[in-house]
C-alpha positions in Angstrom: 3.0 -21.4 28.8 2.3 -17.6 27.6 5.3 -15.0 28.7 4.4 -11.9 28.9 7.7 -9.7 28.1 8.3 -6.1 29.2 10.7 -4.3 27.4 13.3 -3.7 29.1 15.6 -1.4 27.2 13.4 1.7 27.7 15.6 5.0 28.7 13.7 4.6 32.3 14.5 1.6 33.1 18.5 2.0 32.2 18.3 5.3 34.3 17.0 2.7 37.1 19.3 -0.3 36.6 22.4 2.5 36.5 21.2 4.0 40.1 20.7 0.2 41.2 24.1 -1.0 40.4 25.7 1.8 42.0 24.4 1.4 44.7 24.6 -2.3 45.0 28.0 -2.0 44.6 28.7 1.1 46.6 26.3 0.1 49.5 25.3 -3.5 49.8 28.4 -5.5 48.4 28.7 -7.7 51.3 32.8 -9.2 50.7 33.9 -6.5 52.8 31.5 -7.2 55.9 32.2 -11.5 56.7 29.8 -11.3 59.9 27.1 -9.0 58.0 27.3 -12.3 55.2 26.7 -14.9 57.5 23.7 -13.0 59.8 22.1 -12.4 56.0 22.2 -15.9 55.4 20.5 -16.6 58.8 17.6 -13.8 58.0 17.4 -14.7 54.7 16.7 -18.6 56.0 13.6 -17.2 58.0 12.0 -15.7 55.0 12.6 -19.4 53.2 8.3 -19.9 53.3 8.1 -22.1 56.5 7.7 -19.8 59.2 4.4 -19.0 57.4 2.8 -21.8 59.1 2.9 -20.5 62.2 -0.2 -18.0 61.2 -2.7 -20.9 61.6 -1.6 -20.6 65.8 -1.4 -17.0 66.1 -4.8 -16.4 64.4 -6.1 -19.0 65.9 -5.0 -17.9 69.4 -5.5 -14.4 68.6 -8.8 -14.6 67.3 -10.4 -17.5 67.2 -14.0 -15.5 66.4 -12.8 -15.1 62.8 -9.9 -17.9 62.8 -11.6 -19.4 59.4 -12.4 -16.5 57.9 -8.5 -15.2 58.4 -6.7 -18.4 57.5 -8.6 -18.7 54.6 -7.7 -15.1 53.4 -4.4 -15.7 54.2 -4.6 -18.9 51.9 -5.8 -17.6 49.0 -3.1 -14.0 49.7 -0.3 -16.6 49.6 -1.8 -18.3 46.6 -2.5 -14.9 44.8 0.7 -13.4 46.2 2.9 -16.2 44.4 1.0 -16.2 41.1 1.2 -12.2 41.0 4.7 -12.8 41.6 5.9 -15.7 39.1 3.8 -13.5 36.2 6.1 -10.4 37.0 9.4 -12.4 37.4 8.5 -14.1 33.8 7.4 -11.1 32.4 10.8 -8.6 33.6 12.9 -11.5 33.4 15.2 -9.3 35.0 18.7 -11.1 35.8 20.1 -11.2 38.7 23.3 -9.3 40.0 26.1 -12.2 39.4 24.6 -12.7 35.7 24.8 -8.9 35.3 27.6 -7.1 36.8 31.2 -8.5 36.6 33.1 -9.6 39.6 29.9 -10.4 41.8 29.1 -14.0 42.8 26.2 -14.4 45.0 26.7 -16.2 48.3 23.7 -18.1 48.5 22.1 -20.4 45.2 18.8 -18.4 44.4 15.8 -20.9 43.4 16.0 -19.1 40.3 17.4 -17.0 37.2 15.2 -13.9 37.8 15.5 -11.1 40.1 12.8 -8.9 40.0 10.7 -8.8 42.5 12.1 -10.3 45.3 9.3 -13.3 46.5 11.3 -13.9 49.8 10.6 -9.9 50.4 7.0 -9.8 49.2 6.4 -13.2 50.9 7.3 -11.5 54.1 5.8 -7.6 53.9 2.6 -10.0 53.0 2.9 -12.1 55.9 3.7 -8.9 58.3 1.0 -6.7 56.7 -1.6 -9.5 57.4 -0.9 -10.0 60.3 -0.9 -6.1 61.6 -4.4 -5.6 59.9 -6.1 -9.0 60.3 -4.8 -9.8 63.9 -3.3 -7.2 65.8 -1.4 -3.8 65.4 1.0 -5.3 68.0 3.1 -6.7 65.0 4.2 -3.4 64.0 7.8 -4.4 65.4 7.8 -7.4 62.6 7.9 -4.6 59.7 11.9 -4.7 60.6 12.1 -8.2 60.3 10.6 -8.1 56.8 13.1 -5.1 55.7 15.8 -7.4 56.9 14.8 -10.3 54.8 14.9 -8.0 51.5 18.0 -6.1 52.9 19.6 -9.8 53.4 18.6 -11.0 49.9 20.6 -7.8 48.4 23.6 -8.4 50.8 23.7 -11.9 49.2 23.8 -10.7 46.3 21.1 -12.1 44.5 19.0 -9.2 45.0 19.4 -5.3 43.9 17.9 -2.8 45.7 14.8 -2.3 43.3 13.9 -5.3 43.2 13.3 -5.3 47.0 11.5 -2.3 46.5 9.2 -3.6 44.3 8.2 -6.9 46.4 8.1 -5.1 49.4 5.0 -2.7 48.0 3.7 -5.7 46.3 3.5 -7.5 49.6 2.0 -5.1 51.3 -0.7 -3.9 48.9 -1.7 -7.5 48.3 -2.0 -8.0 52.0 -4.3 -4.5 52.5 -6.3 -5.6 49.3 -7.0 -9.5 50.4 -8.2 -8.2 53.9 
């Protein structure tokens, strides 16, 4: 397999990863907030991958006229929206908080060493932004659940803020694109 590598000791991105920390550990460090942990884990769980399935019913309730069409797209988003994402996590290689900063262990296992971007907050602005401009505005409300799952990731501490940031706009751009 070909790695692409991004420098990452540019004077940008230390300005970047210095504003992250801090505010990692100033905002989102979760051992001070037990119940705020445990409702992360439970957000975090619904951005896992499965509760993408449950497109094929909506669209097919919702609008069964282009049903095909839109679960096809959504296919081939996913598809494009994991590849897109794999590429930049092996190309920033960016580690995660635990194997950076001293003192922080993450309360979840993440599925692997790299942080940046977040897939379980792309996965999700992807999934919300299809479904507001492929089925229905009436979605709009879901927006909040996707900020939680990215939020959650960062409260778990496998996350830092950027890093959210980044899947977040890649989930959503890849969503407007595809449709």
């Amino acid at each position: 397999m070909v790695y692409i590598l991004v420098r990452l000791d540019t004077p940008m991105l230390r300005v970047i990863q210095a504003a992250d920390t801090k505010i990692f550990h100033s905002v989102f460090s979760n051992h001070r907030y037990t119940s705020l942990s445990r409702f992360a884990r439970i957000v975090s769980f619904t951005g896992d991958g499965w509760l993408y399935l449950s497109l094929v019913p909506i669209i097919w309730l919702l609008r069964p006229d282009s049903a095909i069409s839109l679960m096809l797209l959504s296919l081939i988003g996913f598809t494009v929206e994991r590849i897109i994402y794999l590429v930049l996590k092996l190309s920033f290689r960016r580690r995660r908080p635990p194997h950076l900063l001293e003192g922080i262990q993450s309360l979840i296992q993440a599925s692997d060493e790299f942080s940046l971007p977040s897939g379980h907050t792309s996965a999700a602005f992807f999934y919300v932004t299809f479904l507001c401009q492929g089925v229905s505005p009436l979605f709009l409300p879901l927006y909040l659940w996707a900020a939680m799952v990215g939020l959650s990731r960062v409260i778990l501490d496998v996350h830092f803020p950027t890093d959210i940031l980044a899947g977040s706009l890649m989930g959503t751009t890849l969503a407007i694109i595809i449709l």
